[in-house]
Backbone and ligand atoms as CSV (ligand in chain L), in Angstrom:
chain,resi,resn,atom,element,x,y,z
A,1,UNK,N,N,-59.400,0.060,46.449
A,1,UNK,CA,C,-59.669,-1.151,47.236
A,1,UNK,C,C,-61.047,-1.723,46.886
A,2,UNK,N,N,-62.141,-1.044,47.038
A,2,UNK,CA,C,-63.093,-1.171,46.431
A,2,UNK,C,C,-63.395,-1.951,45.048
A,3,UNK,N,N,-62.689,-0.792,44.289
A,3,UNK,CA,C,-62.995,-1.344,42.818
A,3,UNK,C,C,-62.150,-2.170,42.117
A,4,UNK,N,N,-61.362,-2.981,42.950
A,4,UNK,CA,C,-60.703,-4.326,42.932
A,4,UNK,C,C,-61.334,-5.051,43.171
A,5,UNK,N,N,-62.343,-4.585,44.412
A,5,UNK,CA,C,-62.714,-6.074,45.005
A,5,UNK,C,C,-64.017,-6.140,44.064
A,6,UNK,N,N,-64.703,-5.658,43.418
A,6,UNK,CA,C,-65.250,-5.851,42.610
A,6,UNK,C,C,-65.511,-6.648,41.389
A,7,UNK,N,N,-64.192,-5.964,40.971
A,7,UNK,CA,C,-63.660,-6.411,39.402
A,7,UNK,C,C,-63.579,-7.868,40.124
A,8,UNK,N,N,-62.883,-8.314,41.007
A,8,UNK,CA,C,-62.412,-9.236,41.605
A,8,UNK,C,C,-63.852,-10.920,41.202
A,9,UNK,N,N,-64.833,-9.628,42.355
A,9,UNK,CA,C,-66.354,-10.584,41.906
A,9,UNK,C,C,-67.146,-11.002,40.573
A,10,UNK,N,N,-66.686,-10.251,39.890
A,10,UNK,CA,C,-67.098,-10.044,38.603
A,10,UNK,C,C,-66.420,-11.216,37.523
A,11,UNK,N,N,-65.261,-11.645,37.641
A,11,UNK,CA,C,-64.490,-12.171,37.076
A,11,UNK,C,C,-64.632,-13.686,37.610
A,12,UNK,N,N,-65.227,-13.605,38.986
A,12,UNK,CA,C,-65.094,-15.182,39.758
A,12,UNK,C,C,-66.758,-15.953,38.972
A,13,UNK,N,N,-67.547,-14.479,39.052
A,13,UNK,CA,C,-69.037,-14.584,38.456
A,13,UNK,C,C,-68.990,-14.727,36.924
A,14,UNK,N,N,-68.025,-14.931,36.194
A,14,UNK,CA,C,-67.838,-14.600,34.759
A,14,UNK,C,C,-67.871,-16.433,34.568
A,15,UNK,N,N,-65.974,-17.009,35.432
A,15,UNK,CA,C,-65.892,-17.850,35.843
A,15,UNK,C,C,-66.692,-19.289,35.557
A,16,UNK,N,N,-67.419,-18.492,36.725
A,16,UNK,CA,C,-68.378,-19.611,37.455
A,16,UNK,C,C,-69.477,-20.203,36.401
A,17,UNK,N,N,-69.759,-18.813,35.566
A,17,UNK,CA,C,-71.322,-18.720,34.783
A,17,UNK,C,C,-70.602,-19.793,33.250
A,18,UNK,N,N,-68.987,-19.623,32.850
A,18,UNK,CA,C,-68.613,-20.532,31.979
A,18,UNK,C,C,-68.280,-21.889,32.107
A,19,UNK,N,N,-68.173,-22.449,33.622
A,19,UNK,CA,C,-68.044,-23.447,33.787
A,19,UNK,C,C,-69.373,-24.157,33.992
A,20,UNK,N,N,-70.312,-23.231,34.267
A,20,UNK,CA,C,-71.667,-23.905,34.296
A,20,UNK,C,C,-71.813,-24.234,32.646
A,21,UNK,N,N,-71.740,-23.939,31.639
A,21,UNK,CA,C,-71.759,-23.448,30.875
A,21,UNK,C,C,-71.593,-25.062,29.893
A,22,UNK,N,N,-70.342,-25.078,30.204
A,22,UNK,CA,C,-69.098,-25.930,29.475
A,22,UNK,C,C,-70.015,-27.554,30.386
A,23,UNK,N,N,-70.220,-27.163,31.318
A,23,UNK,CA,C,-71.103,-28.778,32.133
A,23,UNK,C,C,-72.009,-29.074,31.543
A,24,UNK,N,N,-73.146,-27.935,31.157
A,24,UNK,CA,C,-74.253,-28.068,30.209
A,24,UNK,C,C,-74.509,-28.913,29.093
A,25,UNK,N,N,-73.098,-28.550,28.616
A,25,UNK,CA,C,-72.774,-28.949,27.231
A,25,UNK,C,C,-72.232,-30.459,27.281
A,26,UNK,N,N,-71.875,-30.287,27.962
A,26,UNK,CA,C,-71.339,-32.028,27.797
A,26,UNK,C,C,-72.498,-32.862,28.375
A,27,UNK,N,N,-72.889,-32.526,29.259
A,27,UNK,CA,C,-73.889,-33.461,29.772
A,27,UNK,C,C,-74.725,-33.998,28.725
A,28,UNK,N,N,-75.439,-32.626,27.809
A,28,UNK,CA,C,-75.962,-32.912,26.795
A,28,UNK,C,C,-75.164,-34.192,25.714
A,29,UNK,N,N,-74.103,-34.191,25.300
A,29,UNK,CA,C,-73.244,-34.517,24.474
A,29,UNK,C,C,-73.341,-36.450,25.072
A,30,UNK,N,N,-72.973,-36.113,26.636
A,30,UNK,CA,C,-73.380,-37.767,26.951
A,30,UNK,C,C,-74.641,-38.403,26.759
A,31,UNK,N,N,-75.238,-37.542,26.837
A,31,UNK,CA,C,-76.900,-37.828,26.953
A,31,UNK,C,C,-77.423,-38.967,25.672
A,32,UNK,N,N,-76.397,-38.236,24.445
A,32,UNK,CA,C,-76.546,-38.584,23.074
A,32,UNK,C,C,-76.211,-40.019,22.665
A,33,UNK,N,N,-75.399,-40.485,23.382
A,33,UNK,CA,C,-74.478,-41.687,23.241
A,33,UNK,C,C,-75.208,-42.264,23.607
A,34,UNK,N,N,-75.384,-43.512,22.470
A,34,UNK,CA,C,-76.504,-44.785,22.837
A,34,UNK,C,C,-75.968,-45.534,24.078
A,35,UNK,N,N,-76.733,-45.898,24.358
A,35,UNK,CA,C,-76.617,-46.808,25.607
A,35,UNK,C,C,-75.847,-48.273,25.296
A,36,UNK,N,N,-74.963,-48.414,26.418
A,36,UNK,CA,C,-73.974,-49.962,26.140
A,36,UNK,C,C,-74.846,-51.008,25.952
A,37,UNK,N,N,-74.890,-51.774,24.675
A,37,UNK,CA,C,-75.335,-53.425,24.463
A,37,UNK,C,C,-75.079,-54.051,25.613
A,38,UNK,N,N,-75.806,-54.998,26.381
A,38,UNK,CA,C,-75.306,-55.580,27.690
A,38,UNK,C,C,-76.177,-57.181,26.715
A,39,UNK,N,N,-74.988,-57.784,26.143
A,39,UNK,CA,C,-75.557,-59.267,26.035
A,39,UNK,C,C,-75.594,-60.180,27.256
A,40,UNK,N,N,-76.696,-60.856,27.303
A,40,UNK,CA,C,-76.619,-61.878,28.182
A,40,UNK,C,C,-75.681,-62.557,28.468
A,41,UNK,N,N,-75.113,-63.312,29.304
A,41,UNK,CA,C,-73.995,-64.004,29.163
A,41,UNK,C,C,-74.375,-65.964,28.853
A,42,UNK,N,N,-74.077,-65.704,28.641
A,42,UNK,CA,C,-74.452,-67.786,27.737
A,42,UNK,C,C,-74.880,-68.302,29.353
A,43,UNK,N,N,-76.267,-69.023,28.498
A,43,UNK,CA,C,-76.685,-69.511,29.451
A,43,UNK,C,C,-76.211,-71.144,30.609
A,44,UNK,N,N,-75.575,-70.634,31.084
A,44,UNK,CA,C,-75.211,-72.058,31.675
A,44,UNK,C,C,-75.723,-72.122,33.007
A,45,UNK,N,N,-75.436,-73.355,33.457
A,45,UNK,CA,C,-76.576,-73.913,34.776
A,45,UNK,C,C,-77.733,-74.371,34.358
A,46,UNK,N,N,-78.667,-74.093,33.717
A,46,UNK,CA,C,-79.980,-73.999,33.344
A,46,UNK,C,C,-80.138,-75.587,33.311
A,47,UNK,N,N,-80.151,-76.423,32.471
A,47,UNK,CA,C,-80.427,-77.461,32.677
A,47,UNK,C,C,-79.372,-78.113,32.124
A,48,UNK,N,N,-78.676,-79.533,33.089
A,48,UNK,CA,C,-77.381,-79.674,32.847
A,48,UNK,C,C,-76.269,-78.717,33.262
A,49,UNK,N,N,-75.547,-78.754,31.974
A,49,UNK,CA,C,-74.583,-77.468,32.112
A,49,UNK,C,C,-73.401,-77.959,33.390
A,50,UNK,N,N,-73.217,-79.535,33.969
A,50,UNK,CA,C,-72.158,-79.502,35.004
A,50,UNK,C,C,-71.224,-80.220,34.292
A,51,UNK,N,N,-69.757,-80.378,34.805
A,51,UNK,CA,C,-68.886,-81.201,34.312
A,51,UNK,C,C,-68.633,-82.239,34.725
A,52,UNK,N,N,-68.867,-83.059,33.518
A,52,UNK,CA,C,-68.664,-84.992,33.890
A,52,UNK,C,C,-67.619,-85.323,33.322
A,53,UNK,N,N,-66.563,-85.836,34.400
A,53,UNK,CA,C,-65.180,-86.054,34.168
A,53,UNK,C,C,-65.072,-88.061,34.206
A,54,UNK,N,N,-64.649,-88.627,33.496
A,54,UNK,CA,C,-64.551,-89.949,33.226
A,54,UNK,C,C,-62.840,-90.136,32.786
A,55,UNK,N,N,-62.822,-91.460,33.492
A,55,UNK,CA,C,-61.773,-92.215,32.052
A,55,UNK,C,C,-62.054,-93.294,32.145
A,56,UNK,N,N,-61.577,-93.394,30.821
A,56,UNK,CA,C,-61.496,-94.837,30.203
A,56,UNK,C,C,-60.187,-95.043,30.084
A,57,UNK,N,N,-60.018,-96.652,30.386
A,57,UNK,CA,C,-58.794,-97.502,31.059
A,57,UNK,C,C,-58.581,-98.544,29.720
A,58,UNK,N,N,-57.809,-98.612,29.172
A,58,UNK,CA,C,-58.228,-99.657,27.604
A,58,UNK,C,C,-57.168,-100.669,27.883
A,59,UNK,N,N,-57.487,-101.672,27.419
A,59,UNK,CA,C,-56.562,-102.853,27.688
A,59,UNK,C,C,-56.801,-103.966,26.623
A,60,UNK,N,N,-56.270,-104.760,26.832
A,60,UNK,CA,C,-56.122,-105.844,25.435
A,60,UNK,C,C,-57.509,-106.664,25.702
A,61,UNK,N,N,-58.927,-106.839,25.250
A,61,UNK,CA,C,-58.927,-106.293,24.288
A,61,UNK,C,C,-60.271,-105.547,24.987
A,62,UNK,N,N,-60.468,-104.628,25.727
A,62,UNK,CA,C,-61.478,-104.184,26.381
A,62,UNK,C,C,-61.614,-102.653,26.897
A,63,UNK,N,N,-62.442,-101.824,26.836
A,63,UNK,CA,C,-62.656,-100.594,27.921
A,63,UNK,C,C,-63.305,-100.863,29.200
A,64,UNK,N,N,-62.243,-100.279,30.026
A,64,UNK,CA,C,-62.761,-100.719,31.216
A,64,UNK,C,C,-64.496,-99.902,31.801
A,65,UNK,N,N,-64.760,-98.595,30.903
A,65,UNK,CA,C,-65.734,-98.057,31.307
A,65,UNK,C,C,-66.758,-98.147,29.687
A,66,UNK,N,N,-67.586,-98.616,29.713
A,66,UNK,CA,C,-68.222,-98.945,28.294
A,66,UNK,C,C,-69.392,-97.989,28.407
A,67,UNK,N,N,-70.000,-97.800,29.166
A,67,UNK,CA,C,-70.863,-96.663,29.468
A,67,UNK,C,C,-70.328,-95.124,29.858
A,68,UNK,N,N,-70.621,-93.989,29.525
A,68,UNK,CA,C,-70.713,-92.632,30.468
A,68,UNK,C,C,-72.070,-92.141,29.944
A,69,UNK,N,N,-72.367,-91.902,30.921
A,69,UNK,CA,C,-74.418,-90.908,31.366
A,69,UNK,C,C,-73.876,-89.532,31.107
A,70,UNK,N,N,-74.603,-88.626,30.640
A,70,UNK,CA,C,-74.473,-87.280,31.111
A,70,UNK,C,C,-75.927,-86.527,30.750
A,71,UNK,N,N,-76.156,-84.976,30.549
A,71,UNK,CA,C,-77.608,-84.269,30.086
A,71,UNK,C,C,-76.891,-83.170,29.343
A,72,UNK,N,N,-78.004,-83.612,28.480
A,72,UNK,CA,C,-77.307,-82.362,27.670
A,72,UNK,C,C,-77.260,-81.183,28.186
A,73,UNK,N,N,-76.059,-80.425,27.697
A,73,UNK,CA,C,-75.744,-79.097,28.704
A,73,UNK,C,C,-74.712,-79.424,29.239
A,74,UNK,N,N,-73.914,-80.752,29.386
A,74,UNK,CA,C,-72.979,-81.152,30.002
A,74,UNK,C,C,-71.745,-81.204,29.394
A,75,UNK,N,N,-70.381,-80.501,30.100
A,75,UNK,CA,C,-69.268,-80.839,29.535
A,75,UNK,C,C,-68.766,-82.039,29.777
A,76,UNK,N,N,-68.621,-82.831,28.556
A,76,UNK,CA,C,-67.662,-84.153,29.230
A,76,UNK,C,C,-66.045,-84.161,29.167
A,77,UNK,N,N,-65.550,-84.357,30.054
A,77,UNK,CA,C,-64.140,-84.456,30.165
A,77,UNK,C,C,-63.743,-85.662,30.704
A,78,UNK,N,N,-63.094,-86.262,29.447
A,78,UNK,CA,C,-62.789,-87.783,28.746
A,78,UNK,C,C,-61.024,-87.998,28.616
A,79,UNK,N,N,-60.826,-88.959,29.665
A,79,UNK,CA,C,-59.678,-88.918,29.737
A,79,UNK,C,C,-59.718,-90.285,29.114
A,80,UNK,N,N,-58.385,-90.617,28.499
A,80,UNK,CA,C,-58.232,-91.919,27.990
A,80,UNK,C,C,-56.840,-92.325,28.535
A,81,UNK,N,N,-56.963,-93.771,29.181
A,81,UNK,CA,C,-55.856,-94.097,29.125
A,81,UNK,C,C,-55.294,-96.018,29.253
A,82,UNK,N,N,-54.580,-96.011,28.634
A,82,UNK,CA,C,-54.382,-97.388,28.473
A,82,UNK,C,C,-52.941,-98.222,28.868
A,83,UNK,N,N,-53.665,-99.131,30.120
A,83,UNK,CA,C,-52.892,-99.886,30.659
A,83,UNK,C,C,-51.935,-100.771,30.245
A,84,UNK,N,N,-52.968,-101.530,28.857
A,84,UNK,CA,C,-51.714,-102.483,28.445
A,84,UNK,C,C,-52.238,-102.683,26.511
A,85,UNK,N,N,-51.358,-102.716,26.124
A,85,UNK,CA,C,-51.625,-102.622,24.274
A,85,UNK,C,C,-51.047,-101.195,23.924
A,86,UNK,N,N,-52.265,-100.462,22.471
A,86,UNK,CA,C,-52.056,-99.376,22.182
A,86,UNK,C,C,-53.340,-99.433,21.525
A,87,UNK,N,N,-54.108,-98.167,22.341
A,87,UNK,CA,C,-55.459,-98.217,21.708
A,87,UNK,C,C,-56.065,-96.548,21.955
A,88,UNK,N,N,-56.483,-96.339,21.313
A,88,UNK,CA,C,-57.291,-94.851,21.287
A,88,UNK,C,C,-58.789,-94.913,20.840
A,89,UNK,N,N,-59.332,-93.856,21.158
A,89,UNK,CA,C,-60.540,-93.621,21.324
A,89,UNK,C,C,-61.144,-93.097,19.927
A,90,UNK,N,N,-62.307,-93.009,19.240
A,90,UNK,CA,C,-62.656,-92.566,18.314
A,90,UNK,C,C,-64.129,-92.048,18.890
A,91,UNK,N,N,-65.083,-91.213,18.694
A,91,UNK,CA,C,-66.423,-90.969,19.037
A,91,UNK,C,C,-66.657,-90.550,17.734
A,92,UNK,N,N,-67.217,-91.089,16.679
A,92,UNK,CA,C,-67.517,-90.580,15.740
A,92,UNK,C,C,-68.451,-89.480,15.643
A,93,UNK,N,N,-69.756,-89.692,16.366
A,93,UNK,CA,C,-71.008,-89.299,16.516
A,93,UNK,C,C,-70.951,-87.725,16.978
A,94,UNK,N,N,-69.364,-87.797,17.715
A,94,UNK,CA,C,-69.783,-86.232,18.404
A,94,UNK,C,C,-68.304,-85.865,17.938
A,95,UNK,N,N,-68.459,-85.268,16.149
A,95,UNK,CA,C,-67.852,-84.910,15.779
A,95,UNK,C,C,-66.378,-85.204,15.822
A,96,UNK,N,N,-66.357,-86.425,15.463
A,96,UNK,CA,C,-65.000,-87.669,15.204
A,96,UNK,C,C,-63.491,-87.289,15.948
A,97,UNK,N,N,-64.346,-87.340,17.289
A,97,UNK,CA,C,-63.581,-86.719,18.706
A,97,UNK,C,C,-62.505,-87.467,18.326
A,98,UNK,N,N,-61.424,-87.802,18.855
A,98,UNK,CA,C,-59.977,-88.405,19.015
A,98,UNK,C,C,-59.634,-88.274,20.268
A,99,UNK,N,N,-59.194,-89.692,20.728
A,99,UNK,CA,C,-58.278,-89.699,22.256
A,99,UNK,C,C,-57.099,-90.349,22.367
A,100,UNK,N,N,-56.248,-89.941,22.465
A,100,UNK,CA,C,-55.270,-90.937,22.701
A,100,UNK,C,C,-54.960,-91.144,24.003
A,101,UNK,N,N,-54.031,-92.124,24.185
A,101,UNK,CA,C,-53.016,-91.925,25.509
A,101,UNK,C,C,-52.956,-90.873,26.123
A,102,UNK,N,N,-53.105,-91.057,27.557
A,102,UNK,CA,C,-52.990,-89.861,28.342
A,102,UNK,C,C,-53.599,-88.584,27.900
A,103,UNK,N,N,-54.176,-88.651,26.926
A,103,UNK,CA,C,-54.850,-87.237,26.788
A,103,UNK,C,C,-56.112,-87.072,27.570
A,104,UNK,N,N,-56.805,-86.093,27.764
A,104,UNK,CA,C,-57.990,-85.470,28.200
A,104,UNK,C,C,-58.787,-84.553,27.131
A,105,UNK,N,N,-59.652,-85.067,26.928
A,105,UNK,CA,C,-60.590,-83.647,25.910
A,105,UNK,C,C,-62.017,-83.005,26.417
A,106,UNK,N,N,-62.557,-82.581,26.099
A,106,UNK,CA,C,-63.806,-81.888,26.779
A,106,UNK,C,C,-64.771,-81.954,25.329
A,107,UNK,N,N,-65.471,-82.129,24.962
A,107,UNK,CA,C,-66.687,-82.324,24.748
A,107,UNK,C,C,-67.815,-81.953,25.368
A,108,UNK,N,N,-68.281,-80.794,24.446
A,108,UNK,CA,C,-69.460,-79.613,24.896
A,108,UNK,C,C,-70.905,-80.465,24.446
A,109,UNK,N,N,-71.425,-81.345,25.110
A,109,UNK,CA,C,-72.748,-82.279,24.779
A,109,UNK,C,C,-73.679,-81.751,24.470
A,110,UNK,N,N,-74.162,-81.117,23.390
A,110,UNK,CA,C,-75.686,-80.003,22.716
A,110,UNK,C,C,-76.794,-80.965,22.331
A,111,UNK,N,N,-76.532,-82.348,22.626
A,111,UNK,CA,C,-77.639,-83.484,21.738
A,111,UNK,C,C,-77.872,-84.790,22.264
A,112,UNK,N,N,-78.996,-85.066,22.564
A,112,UNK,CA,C,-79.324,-86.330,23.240
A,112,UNK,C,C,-79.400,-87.209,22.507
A,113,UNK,N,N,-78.693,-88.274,22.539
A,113,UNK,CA,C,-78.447,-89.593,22.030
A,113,UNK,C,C,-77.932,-90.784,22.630
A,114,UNK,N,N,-77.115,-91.473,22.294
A,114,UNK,CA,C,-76.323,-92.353,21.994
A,114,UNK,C,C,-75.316,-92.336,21.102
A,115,UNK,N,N,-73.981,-92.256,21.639
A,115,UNK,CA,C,-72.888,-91.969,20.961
A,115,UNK,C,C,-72.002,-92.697,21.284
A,116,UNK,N,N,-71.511,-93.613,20.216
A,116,UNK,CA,C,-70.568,-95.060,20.116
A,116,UNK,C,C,-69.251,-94.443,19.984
A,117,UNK,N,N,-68.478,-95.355,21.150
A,117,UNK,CA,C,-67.401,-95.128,20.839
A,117,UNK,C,C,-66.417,-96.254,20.481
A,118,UNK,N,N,-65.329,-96.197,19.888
A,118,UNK,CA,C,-64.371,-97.540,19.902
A,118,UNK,C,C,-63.299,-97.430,19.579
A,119,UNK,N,N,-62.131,-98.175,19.230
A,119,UNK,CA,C,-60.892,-98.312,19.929
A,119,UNK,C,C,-60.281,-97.818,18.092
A,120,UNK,N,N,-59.502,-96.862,17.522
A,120,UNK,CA,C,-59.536,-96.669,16.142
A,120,UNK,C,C,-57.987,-96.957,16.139
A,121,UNK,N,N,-57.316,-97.784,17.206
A,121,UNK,CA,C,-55.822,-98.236,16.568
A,121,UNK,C,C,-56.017,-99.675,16.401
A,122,UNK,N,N,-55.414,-100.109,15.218
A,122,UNK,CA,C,-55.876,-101.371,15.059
A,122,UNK,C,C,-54.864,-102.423,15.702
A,123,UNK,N,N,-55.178,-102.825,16.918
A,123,UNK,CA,C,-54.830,-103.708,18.272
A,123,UNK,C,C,-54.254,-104.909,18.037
A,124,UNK,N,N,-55.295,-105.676,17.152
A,124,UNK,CA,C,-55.372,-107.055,17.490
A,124,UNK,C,C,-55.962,-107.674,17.166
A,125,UNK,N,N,-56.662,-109.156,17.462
A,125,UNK,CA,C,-57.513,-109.907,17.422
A,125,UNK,C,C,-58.871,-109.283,17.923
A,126,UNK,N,N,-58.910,-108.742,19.006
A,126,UNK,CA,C,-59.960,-108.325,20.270
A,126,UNK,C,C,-60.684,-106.766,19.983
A,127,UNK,N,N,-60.002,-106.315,18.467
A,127,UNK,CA,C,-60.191,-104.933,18.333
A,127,UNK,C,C,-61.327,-104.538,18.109
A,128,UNK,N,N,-62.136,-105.094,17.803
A,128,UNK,CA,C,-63.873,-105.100,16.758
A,128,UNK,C,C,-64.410,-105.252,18.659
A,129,UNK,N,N,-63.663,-105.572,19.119
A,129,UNK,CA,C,-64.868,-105.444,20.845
A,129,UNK,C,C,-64.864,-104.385,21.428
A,130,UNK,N,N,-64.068,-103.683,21.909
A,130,UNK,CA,C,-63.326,-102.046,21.759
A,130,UNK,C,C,-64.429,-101.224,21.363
A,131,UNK,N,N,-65.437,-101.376,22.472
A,131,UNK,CA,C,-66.486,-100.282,22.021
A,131,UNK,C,C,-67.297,-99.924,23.164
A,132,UNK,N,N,-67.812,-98.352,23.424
A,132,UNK,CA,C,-68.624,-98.293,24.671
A,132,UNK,C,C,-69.442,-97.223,24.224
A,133,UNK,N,N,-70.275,-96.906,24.733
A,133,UNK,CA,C,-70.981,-95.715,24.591
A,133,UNK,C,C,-71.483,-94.593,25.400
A,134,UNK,N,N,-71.755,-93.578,25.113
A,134,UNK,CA,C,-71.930,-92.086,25.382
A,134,UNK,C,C,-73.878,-92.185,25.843
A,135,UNK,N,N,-74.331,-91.850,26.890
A,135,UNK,CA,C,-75.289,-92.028,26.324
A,135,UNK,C,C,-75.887,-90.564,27.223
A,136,UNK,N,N,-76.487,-89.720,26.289
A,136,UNK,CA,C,-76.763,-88.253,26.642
A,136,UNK,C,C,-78.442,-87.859,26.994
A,137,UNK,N,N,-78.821,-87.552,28.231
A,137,UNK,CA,C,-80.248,-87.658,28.161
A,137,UNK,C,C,-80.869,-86.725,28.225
L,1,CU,CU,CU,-57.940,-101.366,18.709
């Protein structure tokens, strides 16, 4: 009875002393592993950085909105749409955007300017007027 309960302790103490053992070791092993890259996440908000939603309404031979304001940092979301004719949008300046009918595009604004836009289906008589601008501050 005795020398059961012994052996008994001996074996729980054997145990115990290898699982300490085996913890040691790994801990070490994590220890080693470089630490996770934590990139910043893109800076937005900072200055600008909100979304300016517009449309333009095109008609024979005119845009109804010839101006949009925004800051740089700003997404523009540019809807085009046209009441009467067939006319689409061109922005050359900010990378020879395209709008047609009913579409919507977004335009990520990185640059302060002035950016012309105008009507690139050829309309009509009235088509050379078909022009408004972007103007980014
Ligand atoms: Cu036109």
């Amino acid at each position: 009875m005795k020398l059961r309960t012994s052996i008994f302790f001996t074996i729980v103490a054997l145990a115990a002393m290898l699982a300490l053992t085996a913890c040691g070791s790994n801990n070490s092993k994590n220890n080693n592993s470089s630490p996770a890259a934590s990139a910043p996440a893109a800076s937005e908000g900072a200055e600008g950085g909100q979304t300016i939603e517009a449309t333009i309404d095109a008609s024979n031979w005119k845009f109804d909105v010839t101006e949009v304001k925004a800051k740089v940092g700003d997404t523009l979301k540019l809807t085009m749409k046209s009441s009467e004719g067939n006319h689409g949008i061109l922005i050359e300046d900010l990378g020879g955007v395209k709008i047609k009918n009913g579409e919507t595009v977004e335009i990520k604004l990185d640059k302060a300017g002035t950016f012309e836009y105008h009507c690139n289906i050829m309309c009509g008589q009235g088509h050379d007027n078909m022009t408004g601008n972007i103007i980014v501050e």
